[in-house]
N, C-alpha and C positions, 0 to 999 in steps of 0.2 A: 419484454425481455430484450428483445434487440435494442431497444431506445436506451436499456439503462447500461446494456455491454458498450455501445457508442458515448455514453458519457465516460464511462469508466475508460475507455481510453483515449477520451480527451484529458480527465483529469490528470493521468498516468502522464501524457504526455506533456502538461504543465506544470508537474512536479518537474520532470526533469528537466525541465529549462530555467525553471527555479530554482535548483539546487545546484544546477553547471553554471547560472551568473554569480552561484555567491553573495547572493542578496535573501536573503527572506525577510518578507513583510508583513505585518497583519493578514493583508490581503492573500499573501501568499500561505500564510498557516493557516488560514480559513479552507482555502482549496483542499491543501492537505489534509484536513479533517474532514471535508467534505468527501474525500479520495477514499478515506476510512470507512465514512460510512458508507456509501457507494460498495465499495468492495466486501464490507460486512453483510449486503441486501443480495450479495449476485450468487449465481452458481458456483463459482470460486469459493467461495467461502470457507467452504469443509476441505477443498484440497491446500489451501492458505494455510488452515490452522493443524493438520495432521505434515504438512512442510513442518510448519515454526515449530511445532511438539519432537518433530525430529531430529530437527535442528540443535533442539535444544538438551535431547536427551544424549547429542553426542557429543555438546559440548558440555555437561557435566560429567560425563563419565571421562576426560581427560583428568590423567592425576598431573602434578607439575612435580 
């Protein structure tokens, strides 16, 4: 457990330095998938997807 929360914020934090140069690369969407799955395998996972669920059910319910 601890080994993979230490990776996950290593990945976390080379997403963000990849997305503040403005450059993505192969290399670099590889991490970010790799960031995915990493975050899909950890304890985060269910508090990630009942966020985005709610996220998302308040951005539907705005009428324009």
């Amino acid at each position: 457990m601890a080994v993979s929360i230490s990776v996950v914020l290593l990945l976390v934090i080379l997403v963000v330095i990849f997305l503040r140069s403005g450059k993505l690369k192969i290399s670099h969407a590889v991490v970010c998938g790799l960031l995915g799955f990493y975050l899909a395998g950890s304890s985060l996972a269910p508090d990630i997807h009942h966020g985005l669920a709610s996220a998302a059910e308040v951005v539907s319910s705005v009428r324009p």
